[in-house]
C-alpha positions in Angstrom: -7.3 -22.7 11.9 -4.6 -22.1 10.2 -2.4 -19.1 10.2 1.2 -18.3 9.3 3.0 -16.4 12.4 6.5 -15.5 13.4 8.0 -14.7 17.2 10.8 -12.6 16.2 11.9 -9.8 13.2 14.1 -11.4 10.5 13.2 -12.8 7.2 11.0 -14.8 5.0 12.6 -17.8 7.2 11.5 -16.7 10.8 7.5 -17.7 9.6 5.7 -21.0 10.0 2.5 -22.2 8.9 0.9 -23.4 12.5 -2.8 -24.5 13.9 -3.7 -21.9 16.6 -7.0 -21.1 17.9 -9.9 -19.2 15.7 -9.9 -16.0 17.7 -13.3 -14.5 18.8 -14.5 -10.9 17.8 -14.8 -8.4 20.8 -17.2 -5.6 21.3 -17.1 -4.2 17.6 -15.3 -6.1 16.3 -15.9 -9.0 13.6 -15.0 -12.1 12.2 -13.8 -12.5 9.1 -12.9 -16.1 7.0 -10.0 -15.0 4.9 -10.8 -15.8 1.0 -7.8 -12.8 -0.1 -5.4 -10.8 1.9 -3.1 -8.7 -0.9 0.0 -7.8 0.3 1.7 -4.3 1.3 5.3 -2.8 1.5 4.2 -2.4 5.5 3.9 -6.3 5.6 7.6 -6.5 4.3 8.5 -3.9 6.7 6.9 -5.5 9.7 8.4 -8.9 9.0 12.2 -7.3 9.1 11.4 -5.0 11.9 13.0 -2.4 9.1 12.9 0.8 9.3 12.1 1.1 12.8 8.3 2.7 13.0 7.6 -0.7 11.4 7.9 -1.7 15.5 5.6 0.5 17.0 3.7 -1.2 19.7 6.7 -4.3 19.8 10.3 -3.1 19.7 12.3 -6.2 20.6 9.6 -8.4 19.1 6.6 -8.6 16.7 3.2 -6.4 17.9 1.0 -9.2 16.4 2.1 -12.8 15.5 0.4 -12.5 11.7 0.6 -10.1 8.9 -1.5 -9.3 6.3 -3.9 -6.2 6.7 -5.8 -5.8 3.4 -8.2 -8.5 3.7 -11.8 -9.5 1.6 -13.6 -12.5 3.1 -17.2 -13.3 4.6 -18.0 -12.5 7.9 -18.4 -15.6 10.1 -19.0 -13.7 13.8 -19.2 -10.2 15.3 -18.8 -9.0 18.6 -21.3 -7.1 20.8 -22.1 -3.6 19.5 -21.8 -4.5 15.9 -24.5 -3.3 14.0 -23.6 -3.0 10.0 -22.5 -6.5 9.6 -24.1 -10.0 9.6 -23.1 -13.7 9.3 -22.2 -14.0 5.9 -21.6 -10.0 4.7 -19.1 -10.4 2.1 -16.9 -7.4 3.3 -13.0 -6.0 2.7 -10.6 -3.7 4.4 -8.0 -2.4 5.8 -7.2 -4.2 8.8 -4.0 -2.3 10.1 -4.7 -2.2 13.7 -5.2 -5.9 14.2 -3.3 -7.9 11.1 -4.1 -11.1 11.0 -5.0 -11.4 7.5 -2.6 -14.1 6.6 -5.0 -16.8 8.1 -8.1 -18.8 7.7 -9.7 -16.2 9.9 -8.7 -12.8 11.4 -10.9 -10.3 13.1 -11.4 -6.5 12.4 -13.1 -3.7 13.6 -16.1 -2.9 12.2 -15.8 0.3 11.4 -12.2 -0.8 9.2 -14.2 -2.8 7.0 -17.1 -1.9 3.6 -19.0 -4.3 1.9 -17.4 -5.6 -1.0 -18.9 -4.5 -4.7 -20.6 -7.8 -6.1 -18.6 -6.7 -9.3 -15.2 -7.2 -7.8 -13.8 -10.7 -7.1 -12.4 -11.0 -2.7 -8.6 -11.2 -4.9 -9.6 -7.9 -6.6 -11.1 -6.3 -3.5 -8.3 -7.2 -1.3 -5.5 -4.6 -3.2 -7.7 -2.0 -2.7 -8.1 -0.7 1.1 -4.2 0.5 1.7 -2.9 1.2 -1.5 -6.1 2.7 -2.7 -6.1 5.6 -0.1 -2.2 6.0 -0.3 -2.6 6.3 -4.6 -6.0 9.0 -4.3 -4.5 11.2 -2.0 -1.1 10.8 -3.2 -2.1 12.2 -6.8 -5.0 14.6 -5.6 -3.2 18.0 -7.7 -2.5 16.2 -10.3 -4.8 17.8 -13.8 -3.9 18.5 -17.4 -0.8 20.2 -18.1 0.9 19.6 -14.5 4.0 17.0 -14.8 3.7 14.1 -12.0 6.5 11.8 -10.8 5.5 8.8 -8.9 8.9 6.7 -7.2 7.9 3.1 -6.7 5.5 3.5 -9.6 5.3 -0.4 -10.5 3.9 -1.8 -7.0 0.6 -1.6 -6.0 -0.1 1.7 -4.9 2.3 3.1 -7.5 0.0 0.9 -10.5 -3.5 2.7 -9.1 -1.6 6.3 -8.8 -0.3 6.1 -12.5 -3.5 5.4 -13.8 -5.2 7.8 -11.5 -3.1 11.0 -12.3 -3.5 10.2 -16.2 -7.2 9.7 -15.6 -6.9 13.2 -14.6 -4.9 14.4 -17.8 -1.5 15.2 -16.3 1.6 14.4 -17.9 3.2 11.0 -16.1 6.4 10.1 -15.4 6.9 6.1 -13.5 10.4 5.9 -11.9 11.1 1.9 -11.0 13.6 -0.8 -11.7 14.2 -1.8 -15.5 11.6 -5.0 -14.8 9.0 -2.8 -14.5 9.0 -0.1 -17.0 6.9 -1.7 -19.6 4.2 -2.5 -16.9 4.2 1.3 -16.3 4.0 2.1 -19.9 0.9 -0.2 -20.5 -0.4 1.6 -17.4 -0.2 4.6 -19.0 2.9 6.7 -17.9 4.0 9.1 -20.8 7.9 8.3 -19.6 9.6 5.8 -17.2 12.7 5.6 -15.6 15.6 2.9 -14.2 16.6 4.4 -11.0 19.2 2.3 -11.3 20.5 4.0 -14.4 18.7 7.2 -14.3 19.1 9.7 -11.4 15.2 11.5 -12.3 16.1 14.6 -9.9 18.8 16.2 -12.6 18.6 16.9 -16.1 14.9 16.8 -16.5 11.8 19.4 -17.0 11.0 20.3 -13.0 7.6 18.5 -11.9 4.5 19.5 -10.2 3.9 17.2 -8.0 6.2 14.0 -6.9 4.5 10.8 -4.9 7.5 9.0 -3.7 6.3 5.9 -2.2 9.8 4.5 -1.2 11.9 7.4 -0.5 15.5 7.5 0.1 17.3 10.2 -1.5 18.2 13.9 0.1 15.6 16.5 0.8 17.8 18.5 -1.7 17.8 16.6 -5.0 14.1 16.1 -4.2 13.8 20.4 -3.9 16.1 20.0 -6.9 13.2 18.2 -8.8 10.6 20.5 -8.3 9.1 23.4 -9.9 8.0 26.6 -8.5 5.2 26.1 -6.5 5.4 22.5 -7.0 5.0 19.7 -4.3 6.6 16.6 -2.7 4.9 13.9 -1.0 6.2 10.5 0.6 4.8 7.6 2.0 7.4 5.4 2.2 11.0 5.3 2.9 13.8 5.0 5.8 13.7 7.0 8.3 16.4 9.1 8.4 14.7 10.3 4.8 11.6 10.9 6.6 13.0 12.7 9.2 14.8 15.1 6.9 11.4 15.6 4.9 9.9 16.7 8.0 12.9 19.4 9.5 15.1 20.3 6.2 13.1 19.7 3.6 10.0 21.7 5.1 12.4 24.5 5.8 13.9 24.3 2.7 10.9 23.8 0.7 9.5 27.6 2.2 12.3 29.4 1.8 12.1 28.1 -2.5 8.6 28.1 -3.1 8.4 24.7 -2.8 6.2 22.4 -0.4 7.7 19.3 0.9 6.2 17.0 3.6 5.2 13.5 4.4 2.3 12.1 3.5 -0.6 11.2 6.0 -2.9 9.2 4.6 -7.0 9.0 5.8 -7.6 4.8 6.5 -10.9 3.8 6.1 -13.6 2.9 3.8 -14.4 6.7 3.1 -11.4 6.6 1.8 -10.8 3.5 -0.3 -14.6 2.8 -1.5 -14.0 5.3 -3.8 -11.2 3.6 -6.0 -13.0 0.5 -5.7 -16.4 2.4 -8.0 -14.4 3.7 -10.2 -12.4 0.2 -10.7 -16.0 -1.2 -10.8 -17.0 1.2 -13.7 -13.7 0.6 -15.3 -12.2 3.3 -15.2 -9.2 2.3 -13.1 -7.9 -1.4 -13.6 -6.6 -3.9 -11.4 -3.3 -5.7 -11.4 -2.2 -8.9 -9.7 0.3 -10.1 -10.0 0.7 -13.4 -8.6 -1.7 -15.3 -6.3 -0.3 -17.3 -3.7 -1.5 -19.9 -1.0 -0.7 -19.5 3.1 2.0 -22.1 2.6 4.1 -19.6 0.2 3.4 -16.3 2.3 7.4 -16.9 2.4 8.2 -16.3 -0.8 5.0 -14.1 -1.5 6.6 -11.8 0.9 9.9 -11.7 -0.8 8.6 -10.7 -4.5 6.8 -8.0 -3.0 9.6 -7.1 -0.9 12.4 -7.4 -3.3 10.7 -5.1 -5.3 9.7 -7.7 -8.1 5.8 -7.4 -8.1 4.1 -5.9 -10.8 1.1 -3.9 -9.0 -0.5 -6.3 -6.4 0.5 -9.9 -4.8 -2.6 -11.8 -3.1 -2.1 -14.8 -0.5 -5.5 -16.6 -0.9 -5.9 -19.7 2.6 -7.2 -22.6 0.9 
C-alpha cells in the first residue's frame, strides 16, 4: 500500500510517499481502507516534534511513521475479539493512539471507531471525531446572554465551536488572522478579531467563557479578559502557556473569581457522534476547505499548519 511516512521531526520536507506493507489488525483492532483522513493542529505538531508533548512515546524520533488520526473509510479486516464491526462497515474515528490515517489503509481499535451516518459523505465524516469533541465540550456554558471568545476560531474545531455556542444563543466573538474573519462572520460570530492588530484581552466587555484553541499569551491578560465568575479553557498552545494555565493561572483564577484550566477533552464516539446528528439534521454545517491527495499531504500539512485553512483540510488516497 501506499502511505506517506517520515523517520525524523522537521518539516513538510522530511515526508515521502513510499510502498510499505498493509499492516494486519490485532486482537481488537480493525482494518480500515482510507477513503478521508481530515487533518488536525496535533498532525502539524507531530510532524515538527513542536511543542514537546507532541513527542510523547518518541522523543528523539517519530512514535509512529504516519500521521493522520481522523479517519472515515470501509473496514477491510478485524482482529480477534472484534465484535461491532464487519468486512465492509463503513465506519469513522478518531484514531489517535495508532495514526496511520494518511494511507491506503491504517488500523484502529475498535472501540475508537462509530459507524458512519449514511447522510454524511467519508470527507465530511472524517472532520468530525477530534475537532468535534474538542468544539462540544469546549463551548458546553455557553447560553443566551453569556459573551464567548473562541482563539483559533477559523480552523476546524474553532468553525464547529462558533456555530455551536450561537446555536445555543450566546453572544460570539472569533479571534483569528485577517484571512479568516469573513469565514467566521458567515459562521455566525456577532464580532471577529485580527490578533495581529487587535490584542482581544484589553479594552473590550469581559467574557463568560473563552475556548482558546492555540494559546500563547499570559495567564494574566487571559484573567484580564474575564468576567466575574467567568471561565478559561485551552486546548492548544506552547507549553510553557500550558504550564502557566495549570500553576498561575489556577491560583490566580481562585483568588479573582475566575476559573482557569486546561482543557481535557473525552475521545471517543460518545463523544463525537453527537456533532455528527446534529450536522446530519443540519443544524451545524460542515466546512472543507480543500481536499487533497496522499501525494500533497506536504503541502496539506502546511495550510493547516500555517494557519491558512478555513475549517477543515481532508487528504483523500486515491
Amino acid at each position: 500500500m501506499k502511505a506517506v511516512v517520515y523517520e525524523r521531526y522537521g518539516g513538510p520536507e522530511v515526508l515521502r510517499v513510499e510502498d510499505v506493507p498493509t499492516p494486519s489488525p490485532g486482537e481488537g483492532q480493525v482494518l480500515v481502507r482510507i477513503a478521508a483522513t481530515s487533518i488536525n493542529l496535533s498532525d502539524w505538531e507531530g510532524l515538527r516534534g513542536s511543542p514537546l508533548y507532541a513527542r510523547l512515546g518518541g522523543l528523539r524520533a517519530p512514535r509512529r511513521p504516519t500521521l493522520g488520526s481522523d479517519i472515515a473509510g470501509v473496514v477491510h479486516a478485524v482482529g480477534r475479539g472484534v465484535t461491532r464491526f464487519q468486512p465492509g462497515a463503513e465506519v469513522y474515528g478518531d484514531n489517535l493512539q495508532l495514526m496511520g490515517g494518511f494511507a491506503e489503509y491504517a488500523v484502529a481499535r475498535e472501540s475508537a471507531l462509530a459507524l458512519k451516518p449514511g447522510r454524511l459523505t467519508f470527507a465530511e465524516a472524517s472532520t468530525i471525531p477530534q475537532a468535534g469533541p474538542i468544539a462540544l465540550q469546549g463551548t458546553a456554558g455557553a447560553a443566551k446572554g453569556r459573551r464567548v471568545l473562541i482563539n483559533g476560531a477559523g480552523g476546524g474545531s474553532g468553525s464547529f465551536a462558533i456555530q455551536l455556542a450561537t446555536r445555543l444563543g450566546a453572544h460570539v466573538t472569533g479571534v483569528d488572522n485577517a484571512d479568516k474573519l469573513e469565514f467566521m462572520r458567515a459562521l455566525g460570530a456577532d464580532e471577529v478579531v485580527d490578533y495581529r492588530r487587535d490584542d482581544f484581552t484589553r479594552g473590550r466587555e469581559p467574557y463568560d467563557l473563552i475556548l482558546d484553541l492555540v494559546a500563547h499569551r499570559s495567564v494574566f491578560a487571559y484573567r484580564r479578559a474575564l468576567a466575574p465568575g467567568g471561565r478559561y479553557r485551552c486546548v492548544g498552545g506552547s507549553v510553557r502557556a500550558l504550564l502557566r494555565v495549570l500553576t498561575v493561572g489556577v491560583t490566580a483564577g481562585l483568588v479573582t473569581g475566575r476559573r482557569l484550566g486546561v482543557l481535557v477533552v473525552k475521545p471517543g464516539p460518545a463523544s463525537f457522534e453527537p456533532l455528527a446528528e446534529m450536522c446530519v439534521a443540519g443544524e451545524v454545517g460542515i466546512h472543507i476547505d480543500r481536499t487533497f491527495g496522499l501525494d500533497d499531504v506536504p503541502e496539506a500539512l502546511a495550510h493547516v499548519g500555517e494557519g491558512r485553512a478555513l475549517g477543515k483540510v481532508v487528504v483523500t488516497p486515491p
